[in-house]
C-alpha positions, 0 to 999 in steps of 0.5 A: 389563796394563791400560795393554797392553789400552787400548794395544791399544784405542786402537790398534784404535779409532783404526784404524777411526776413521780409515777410517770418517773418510775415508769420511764426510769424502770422500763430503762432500766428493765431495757438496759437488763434486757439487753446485757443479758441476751444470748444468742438463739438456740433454737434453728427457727428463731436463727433463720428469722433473724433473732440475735438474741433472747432470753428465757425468764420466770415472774409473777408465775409464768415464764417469758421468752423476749427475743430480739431481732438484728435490724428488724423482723421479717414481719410486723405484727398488727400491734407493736407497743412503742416506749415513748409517752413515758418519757414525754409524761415525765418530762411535761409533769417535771417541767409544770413542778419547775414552773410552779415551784421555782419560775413562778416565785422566782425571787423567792426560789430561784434568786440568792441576791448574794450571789446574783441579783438579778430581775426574775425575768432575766433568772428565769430566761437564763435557767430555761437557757440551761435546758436548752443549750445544754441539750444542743451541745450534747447533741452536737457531741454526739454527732460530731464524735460519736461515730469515730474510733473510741467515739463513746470514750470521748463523747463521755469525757466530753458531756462529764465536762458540760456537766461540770462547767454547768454544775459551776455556772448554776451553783454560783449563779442562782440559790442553791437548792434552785441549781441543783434541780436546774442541773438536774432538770438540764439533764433529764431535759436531754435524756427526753430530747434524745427521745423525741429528735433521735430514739423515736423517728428512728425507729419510726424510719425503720418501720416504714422501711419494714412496711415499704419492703425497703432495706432497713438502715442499721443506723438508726438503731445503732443512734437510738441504742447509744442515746438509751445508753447515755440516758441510763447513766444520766438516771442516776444523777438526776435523782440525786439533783432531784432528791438533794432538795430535801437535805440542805447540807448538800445545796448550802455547803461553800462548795456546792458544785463540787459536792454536786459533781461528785455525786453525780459521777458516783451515780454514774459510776454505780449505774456502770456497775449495774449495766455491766454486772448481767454481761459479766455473768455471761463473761462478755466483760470483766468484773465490773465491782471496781466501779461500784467500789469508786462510786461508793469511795466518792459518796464516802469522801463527800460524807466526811467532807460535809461532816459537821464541826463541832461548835465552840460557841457558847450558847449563853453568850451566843444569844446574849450578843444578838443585837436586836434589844428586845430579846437582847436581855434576860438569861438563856435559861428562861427560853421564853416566847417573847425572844423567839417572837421577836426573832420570828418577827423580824425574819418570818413573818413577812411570809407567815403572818397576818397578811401571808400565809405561804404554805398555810402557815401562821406564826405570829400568834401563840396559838399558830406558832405552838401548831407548827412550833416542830415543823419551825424547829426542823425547817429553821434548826435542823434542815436550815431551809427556813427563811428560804434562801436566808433571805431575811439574815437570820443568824446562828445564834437567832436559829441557836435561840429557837433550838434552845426552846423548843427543846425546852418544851416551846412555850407561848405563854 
């Protein structure tokens, strides 16, 4: 019942997580539009007010005009929408799915004994760390060089390598689909952390001023304007590290940090081209495209690197050297169910069998076993994430067996 319950729970979570995700990544990325496409007022009265910018826009059948005021308003209008829970929402709901997902089974999910054999309470105290130190050293980045001459090249340079030695330390310290989503979570961590300590209460120190009368300092929406800026090249390579779970010739390749470094730059180096392509069409910048071109050369180099090598084993012999008797013996030909269940026995149903069912699913009799035999076939051949981790040992000539019948039309009988 509690595998059924937390089946239940990262499905609710991930549900919300993901509408709460598109509403936060999509009004950054509408702000980041918004704000690459201004042009200066044309009309004499919004100049007089202070407007620096606005834009003229046709959706849904009506036509908008945003505005954007240099510092501040004259006044406040009664009602003043603040962007915020967004980011908050998105944060707590992928959190919570961490938590179910990875922390609560962390020998399960989060541990690769062959890489560290740790207890489960160290592995979580040490991913939570990840969240955390991440966050203070880019901040303190931020600070430190974000306001000198060629502040925003050296800041960039300098989280690329964080991002690098973090991507190294969790691809060599925990399993690898856990340190993808560890990675990724670090940096969305980081884009909501610069909401709630830097974004907000700036804007929330320019309001008061506005309201005091007070002169109000341009510092604070200079802060709150590089933090959104960082956090826009951020989206990108989180939704890989998030999305990169599902596809496990990412996350089990020998290289893994490298492959997810090279995404991740890919990402962030398309979203250059999209935050630069709307200043481009007003000639502010440069054509943009060589970045869009880098990025995609490094999706395609990765695409080729992680290509598969054609196999040169021989399926006969491959199954004929399996060294477990009870399926050691008979022709390849036959692909009967006593081979494979002598497989599964061994490496599957300590998670799918009579005492546990984890995921709801039950092997270890025909009947169960020709229910899910599809969903076993592209967990355990194709996708490769079955025993999670690898933790029982299953060979390739074990998971050459279950391809061999299932194709043949898996038969229990």
């Amino acid at each position: 019942m509690e595998s059924y319950y937390l089946d239940w729970g990262n499905l609710l979570l991930r549900w919300v997580h993901v509408i709460t995700a598109i509403a936060w990544i999509g009004s950054s990325f509408y702000f980041v539009f918004l704000d690459s496409s201004l042009t200066p007022p044309v009309d004499d009265d919004l100049k007089k007010q202070g407007v620096s910018g606005e834009l003229w826009a046709v959706h849904g059948g009506g036509f908008y005009h945003p505005v954007k005021f240099n510092v501040a308003p004259p006044q406040l209008p009664p009602h003043l929408h603040w962007f915020y829970w967004e980011s908050y929402s998105t944060w707590l709901s992928g959190f919570a799915l961490f938590t179910v997902s990875y922390l609560w089974s962390a020998s399960t999910y989060l541990i690769d004994k062959s890489r560290m054999d740790w207890a489960p309470a160290s592995a979580i105290a040490v991913a939570l760390s990840f969240l955390v130190v991440f966050w203070l050293l880019y901040d303190l980045v931020c600070r430190v060089f974000g306001q000198r001459k060629h502040g925003d090249a050296i800041v960039g340079a300098l989280v690329f390598m964080l991002v690098c030695v973090a991507s190294w330390l969790a691809c060599h310290w925990f399993a690898g689909r856990a340190a993808f989503l560890l990675v990724g979570a670090m940096l969305a961590t980081t884009m909501s952390a610069s909401v709630f300590f830097w974004i907000i209460p700036g804007q929330r120190k320019v309001v008061a001023a506005i309201k005091a009368g007070a002169p109000v300092d341009p510092v604070h929406g200079q802060r709150g304007k590089q933090r959104s800026v960082h956090n826009t090249y951020f989206t990108l390579p989180v939704l890989f590290a998030m999305l990169s779970g599902h596809y496990s010739f990412t996350y089990t390749h020998p290289q893994n940090w490298l492959v997810l470094i090279l995404m991740m730059f890919a990402g962030a180096a398309i979203r250059q081209f999209f935050v630069m392509r709307h200043g481009y069409k007003l000639g502010r910048n440069g054509n943009p495209l060589g970045y869009a071109v880098v990025g995609v050369v490094a999706i395609l180099a990765v695409i080729v690197w992680l290509r598969p090598v054609p196999s040169s084993v021989n399926v006969g012999n491959a199954i004929d050297s399996i060294a477990t008797p009870a399926y050691s013996t008979g022709a390849i030909g036959q692909k009967d169910y006593k081979k494979v269940q002598s497989v599964l026995a061994q490496r599957c149903y300590m998670c799918h069998g009579e005492q546990v069912q984890m995921k709801n699913v039950r092997l270890d009799s025909p009947q169960s076993l020709r229910l899910h035999a599809q969903n076993v076939y592209q967990q355990v051949v194709v996708m490769k994430l079955m025993p999670m981790n690898n933790a029982t040992g299953i060979t390739d000539a074990e998971r050459l067996l279950i391809r061999q019948w299932y194709e043949a039309g898996a038969r229990t009988d």
